[in-house]
N, C-alpha and C positions, 0 to 999 in steps of 0.2 A: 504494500500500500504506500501510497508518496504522499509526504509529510505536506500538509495543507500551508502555506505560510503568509503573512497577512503582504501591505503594498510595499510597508518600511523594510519587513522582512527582504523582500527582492531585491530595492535599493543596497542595503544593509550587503547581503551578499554578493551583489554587483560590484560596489567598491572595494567589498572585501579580496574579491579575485583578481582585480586591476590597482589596486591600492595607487590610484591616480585621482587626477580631478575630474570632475565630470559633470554635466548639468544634466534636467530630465530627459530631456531628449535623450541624450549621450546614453544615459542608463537605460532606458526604453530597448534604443539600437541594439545595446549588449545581452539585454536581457531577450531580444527575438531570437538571438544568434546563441544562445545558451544552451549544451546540451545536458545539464543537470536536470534530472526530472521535473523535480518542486517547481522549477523555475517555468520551465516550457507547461505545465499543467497552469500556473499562473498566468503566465501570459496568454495563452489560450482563454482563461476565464475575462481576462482583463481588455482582450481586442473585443469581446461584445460590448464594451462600453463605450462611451463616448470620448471619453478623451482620456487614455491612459497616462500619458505625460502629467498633462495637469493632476491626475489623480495623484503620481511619482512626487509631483512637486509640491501641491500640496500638505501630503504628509510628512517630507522633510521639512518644511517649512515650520508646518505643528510641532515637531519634534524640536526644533529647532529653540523654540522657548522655553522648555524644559533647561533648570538649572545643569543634569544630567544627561544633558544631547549625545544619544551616537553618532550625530551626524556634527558637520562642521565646516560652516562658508568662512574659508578666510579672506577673501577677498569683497567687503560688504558693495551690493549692488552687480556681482557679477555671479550669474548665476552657475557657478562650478561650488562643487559637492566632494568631499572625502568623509572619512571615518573620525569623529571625535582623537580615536587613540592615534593617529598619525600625523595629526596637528604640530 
């Protein structure tokens, strides 16, 4: 059975594979081309919707206000994305 994982989860492991910067889009693209299960069952449930990216973005985004982010813009106003712990 393959591990259900939520939208942060997919960004989450996205960065995690590429430990680069990246914005939604960026992780979207990686995330199509991804042959890890979890991920391609994801994105499959995620292209019936309407805007995946936005979805991608705004839950970093959310996350982002958390004093405890795993996620991490160092560059404010550009929208590229790493992991908190690579900061």
């Amino acid at each position: 059975m393959v591990k259900k994982i939520s939208v942060g989860e997919l960004a989450e492991i996205i960065l995690e594979d590429g430990k680069e910067l990246l914005s939604p889009l960026e992780i979207w693209i990686k995330a199509q081309k991804s042959e890890r299960k979890e991920i391609k069952e994801k994105v499959k449930i995620m292209k019936k919707g309407q805007s995946p990216v936005y979805s991608i973005a705004a839950r970093i985004y959310d996350d982002l206000k958390k004093p405890n982010s795993v996620f991490h813009q160092p560059f404010k106003g550009i929208r590229k994305f790493c992991l908190a712990k690579y900061k």
